[in-house]
Each structure stands twice: as structure tokens, then as C-alpha cells.
C-alpha angles and dihedrals in degrees: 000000000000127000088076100305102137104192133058106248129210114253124192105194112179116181114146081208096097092193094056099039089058096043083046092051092045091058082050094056098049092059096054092263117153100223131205098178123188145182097235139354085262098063084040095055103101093044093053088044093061086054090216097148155090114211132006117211106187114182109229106243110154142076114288091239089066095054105094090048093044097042094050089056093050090051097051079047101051094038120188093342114107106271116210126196119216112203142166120251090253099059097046087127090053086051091046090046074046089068093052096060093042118290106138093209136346131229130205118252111272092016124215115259091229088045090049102047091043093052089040092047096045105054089034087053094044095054096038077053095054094045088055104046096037075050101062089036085060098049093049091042086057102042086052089044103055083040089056102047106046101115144199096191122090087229105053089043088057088051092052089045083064107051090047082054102056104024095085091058133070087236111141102243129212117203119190132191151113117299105276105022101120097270091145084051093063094046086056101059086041093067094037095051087057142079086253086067095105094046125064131301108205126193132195138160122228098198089053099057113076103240092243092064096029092093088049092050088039104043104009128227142246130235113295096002079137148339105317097013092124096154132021109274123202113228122223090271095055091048087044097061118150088351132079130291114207112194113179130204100029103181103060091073129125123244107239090058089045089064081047097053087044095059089051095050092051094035110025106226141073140185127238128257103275097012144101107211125101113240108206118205153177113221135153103214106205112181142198130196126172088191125084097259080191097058088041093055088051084049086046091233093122126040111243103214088059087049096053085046099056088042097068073117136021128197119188115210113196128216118259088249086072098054106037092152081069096063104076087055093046080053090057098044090038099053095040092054101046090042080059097049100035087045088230128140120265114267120194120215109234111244087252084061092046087049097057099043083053084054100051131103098228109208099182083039114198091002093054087045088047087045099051097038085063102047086042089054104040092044095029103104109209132032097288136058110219128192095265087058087057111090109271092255084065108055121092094241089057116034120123132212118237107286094244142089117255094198102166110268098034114137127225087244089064097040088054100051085041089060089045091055094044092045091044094052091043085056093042091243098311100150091192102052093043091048082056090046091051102041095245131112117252088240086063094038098056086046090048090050080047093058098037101043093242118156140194102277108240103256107232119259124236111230113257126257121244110251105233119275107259088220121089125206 
């Protein structure tokens, strides 16, 4: 095709008037198209099942009262290839009723060879442009990924031993942890050690997507489906198709999409915001969570059949204090990596500076090591990075020991409300500044103060000044 479409893409054209299809086809042909044309979508049947193509163009030659149900076969038909509709100037409302049910564009009857080709070039260009790009994303995402897993720690080998285990299945995973240690990572290796490897891997976060827009960014909507739906928009499943979709955060999302993402995952398929046509795909779910979904079932806040449905396995990330003989490996990836993306020379950390990141507790355990590496590379003058040059909560001397108090028997519940109330008082009751502190979203952290009866510490009050004496001397 010309305009810059390299290759020669597949066209199905099915119109039963022979004088068209072949002026249609002739049209085809002109701008570089490979065509199959047919007289109707039955005799086209075995050559869109074998879903060898790139566009379907269907003439619209029956009653309106027949569209929705024509045009929802044509789109099962056509799968996830663009589908036209070729109409007559006179049936323009039956084409437009067309794009509700699942037509992607509509041409006139008998369309215009420039029209054609714009309208042709431009959506195959624009998918050959995002295969490409989600391709070398892919394969830079998985060259940072193996690099970042490989382990020295019994616990995060584990952890590796188990993603080589279930990537090559279709298995749902569940992957815990605390907030920053790499879940997404894993996430990662799981979709590129598996057959999924060549197809998309798609990521969203639940707790970042107000709950009123997560459905649309899950499942997509039509036109009109509501105030500023002007086009049809694909969701993340539909994008997500044969490959992986990563949703993170599990467990910050609202009911009433929870009971929509367990009927995908049953059934597989799912209908835009505002349709009524079933969407059928393929898509590994992998989730994350960094809350206790079993203490959130108990709660009621998360449905437990969904949760028994996203376990069938279950992968434990630990927290970088756990696997401190990884971290010099993490500081050579990790420089390396961000040299390469700030264009900045390599720096190389002195073996006092290795030594007290090795020491430190990492709250917000592989995320905080990624963070300062970078300021330290990017304001560090000189080719190494020393311990004065680590933030002052870093160094040895000054170190501090978590602010609570570690009495036997006390439960990790209690030592981590205990942390919240300790973080919220040092930042004088700044929820965002103490969710960054912690590693959690704010979102987490004021459903955490929730659960654990935690409140906004009173601020102390400055003492008011006298007001001046109204007598003068």
C-alpha cells in the first residue's frame, strides 16, 4: 500500500453486487491491497475463519431491521481486523446504527479510490505503528526484567522458580507483597516466558482510576455511551487480546467491577460500556495486591469468589530487607539502566556507599533503591558516588531504627499501625507526604488509618498574640 504502509495487507471484501465488487476490488487492488472478494459472508466464511486478514469491507444490503444482527455477525467474523461498511447514500442511518453494533468506519457506495485508500492507510498504519512500538517496548521490558530478577537470596529465587513454573500456562496469578517491591516485574517475566511473549502486555492500576472511569479503561465504551463518548474506545481487555493483562492493586476496586472482571474471567467475554454486543477474548489476568485480600473478604470489601478465582496461584515477593545480598546486583542493573536513559556517564558507588545501602532498612524496599540511584547519578559531580553523597536517612551515623516499639508478642498488625501513627505525626498529618514515606498510595494509606483507627494527629496550636492594650501612656 503506499502512504508509507509497507506491507500488502489482506483485504475481505464481500458485496453480492458483482459490478461493484469488482469496481471495489479494483480500487483494492490500486492501492497495494491483497484482496479475497465474495458474494456474502457465507461463502466467506472459511477464509475469515482462518483470520488471515487485515480489513473486512461488507456492502450493506439488507432491511434495517436486520443491521444489528448483521453487523454482529460481521464483527465475530472479521475479529479483531477493522470492519467497513460500504453503503449507498441512501442508507447512510442503517451504516451509522452499523457503528453501534461493531463496524469500526463506513464508506459510500461506490467509494472513492483516494477515500478509500486515506481511510484504509490510516487505521492499517496506525495498527502496524502500535505493534511496533508495543514490540520494542516488549523486548526492553524483558531484557530489564530477567536482568532484575536474577537473585542471590533463597527467598527471591524462590520467587523466580516460580514464575519459570507457571508462565508457560494460562493459570490466573496472584502476586503479594509490600508496595515497591517489583511486583509489576514479576509480572513482567511472567508474560515474556510465556507463549504470550509476542502479543501485548498491558498494565493498569486499579487504585489510580477513579472507580467511576475503571469499567471504561477495563472493558471500553461505544459512541455515546455517554457525555464525551464521541468514537468507539477499546478497553484494556480488548487491547490485551492473546496476550497478559496486569492489573495492579487489586484490591482497591469497587464492587460492582469486581462482579464484571469475574464473569470475564469465567467466561471470557464482556460488553462495552453503552453496547450490547458480546466481545470474546483471550487474556492472561495476572493481579497484585499489597493489602491482605483475606482480611478484605472477611471485611466484605472483596468478593471471595473473585478472590478464589485470581489465587489459582500465588506468587510472594519479599521486601528488599529480606534479600540484602541482591542489592549490589539491583545497583549494577540499576545504574547501568538509568546511565543509559538520563544519557549520563556511569558512576560507580564506593564500596563504603555499597556497604550502607546494604545496611539500610528500605521501606519502600526495590522502588526507594531505583529513586536514589538516580538522584545520586544525575547531582553526584565525578565518576563515583560515596556515602556523603547518600540522603542523610541512608548513611550508617545516622541511621535510625523503625520508630516503634518491637515488645514480644507484638503482631504485625500493631507494629504497622504503630508506623502509620509515628510517620503521620513526623509529617504533621500530611497524608501525602507520609504514603510517599511509607511506599504506599494515598489511596492504601487512608484505608489503612480507616482499619486501624488511626487519625490525623491535632497540629499544635501557637499561642496566641495579645492583642495591644487600648490605653496609652
Amino acid at each position: 500500500m503506499t502512504d508509507g504502509y509497507r506491507q500488502s495487507p489482506h483485504v475481505v471484501l464481500i458485496d453480492p453486487d458483482e459490478p461493484m465488487r469488482r469496481r471495489t476490488e479494483s480500487v483494492l487492488v490500486g492501492a497495494g491491497c491483497r484482496v479475497a472478494s465474495f458474494a456474502d459472508v457465507a461463502k466467506a466464511s472459511r477464509r475469515l475463519a482462518a483470520r488471515r486478514h487485515d480489513a473486512v469491507l461488507a456492502a450493506i444490503t439488507w432491511p434495517d431491521r436486520e443491521t444489528p444482527r448483521r453487523v454482529a455477525e460481521l464483527r465475530r467474523s472479521a475479529a479483531a481486523a477493522p470492519l467497513f461498511l460500504l453503503c449507498d447514500p441512501a442508507e447512510v442511518d442503517r451504516a451509522v446504527k452499523g457503528l453501534r453494533h461493531g463496524a469500526d468506519d463506513y464508506l459510500l457506495r461506490p467509494p472513492d479510490p483516494f477515500e478509500l485508500r486515506a481511510r484504509l492507510v490510516r487505521t492499517l498504519e496506525g495498527r502496524d505503528l502500535a505493534s511496533r512500538i508495543a514490540y520494542f517496548q516488549n523486548e526492553l521490558s524483558k531484557r530489564s526484567t530477567l536482568q532484575t530478577l536474577e537473585a542471590r537470596s533463597p527467598s527471591m529465587r524462590h520467587a523466580v522458580e516460580s514464575v519459570l513454573r507457571v508462565a508457560p500456562m494460562r493459570s490466573t496469578v496472584l502476586i503479594v507483597g509490600e508496595s515497591g517491591v517489583g511486583k509489576e516485574l514479576v509480572a513482567r517475566a511472567i508474560h515474556f516466558n510465556s507463549p504470550r511473549r509476542e502479543r501485548p502486555f498491558i498494565a493498569l492500576n486499579c487504585a489510580a482510576i477513579p472507580a467511576s472511569l475503571i469499567e471504561t479503561e477495563l472493558f471500553g465504551h461505544e459512541k455515546g455511551a455517554f457525555t464525551g463518548a464521541h468514537a468507539r474506545s477499546r478497553g484494556k481487555f480488548e487491547i490485551a487480546d492473546e496476550g497478559s493483562l496486569f492489573l495492579d492493586e487489586i484490591g482497591e476496586m469497587d464492587p460492582g467491577t469486581q462482579v464484571k472482571l469475574l464473569r470475564v474471567l469465567e467466561q471470557r467475554e464482556f460488553m462495552r460500556v453503552g453496547g450490547d454486543l458480546s466481545v470474546r477474548v483471550d487474556v492472561r489476568v495476572i493481579a497484585a495486591t499489597n493489602a491482605d485480600l483475606e482480611r478484605l473478604v472477611a471485611d466484605r470489601a472483596f468478593r471471595r469468589d473473585l478472590y478464589y478465582r485470581l489465587k489459582v496461584v500465588t506468587i510472594q515477593v519479599p521486601p528488599l530487607r529480606e534479600r540484602r545480598e541482591d542489592i549490589p546486583h539491583l545497583v549494577n542493573v540499576f545504574v547501568d539502566e538509568l546511565a543509559r536513559e538520563n544519557a549520563v556517564p556511569r558512576k560507580r558507588l564506593t564500596p563504603t556507599a555499597l556497604a550502607a545501602l546494604e545496611e539500610y532498612h528500605w521501606p519502600g524496599n526495590v522502588r526507594e533503591l531505583k529513586n536514589l540511584l538516580e538522584s545520586a547519578l544525575v547531582s553526584v559531580p565525578g565518576a563515583e558516588i560515596d556515602v556523603d553523597d547518600l540522603p542523610p536517612t541512608v548513611r550508617p551515623s545516622n541511621a535510625q531504627p523503625l520508630p516503634i516499639d518491637l515488645a514480644p508478642g507484638t503482631t504485625l498488625a500493631e507494629m504497622e499501625r504503630a508506623l502509620i501513627r509515628r510517620t503521620l505525626e513526623r509529617t504533621g498529618g500530611n497524608r501525602t507526604h507520609s504514603a510517599q514515606i511509607l511506599g504506599i498510595g494515598v489511596r492504601t494509606l487512608q484505608r489503612k488509618m480507616r482499619t486501624y483507627g488511626v487519625a490525623i494527629p491535632a497540629r499544635r496550636r501557637r499561642p496566641r498574640r495579645r492583642a495591644p492594650s487600648s490605653d496609652r501612656t
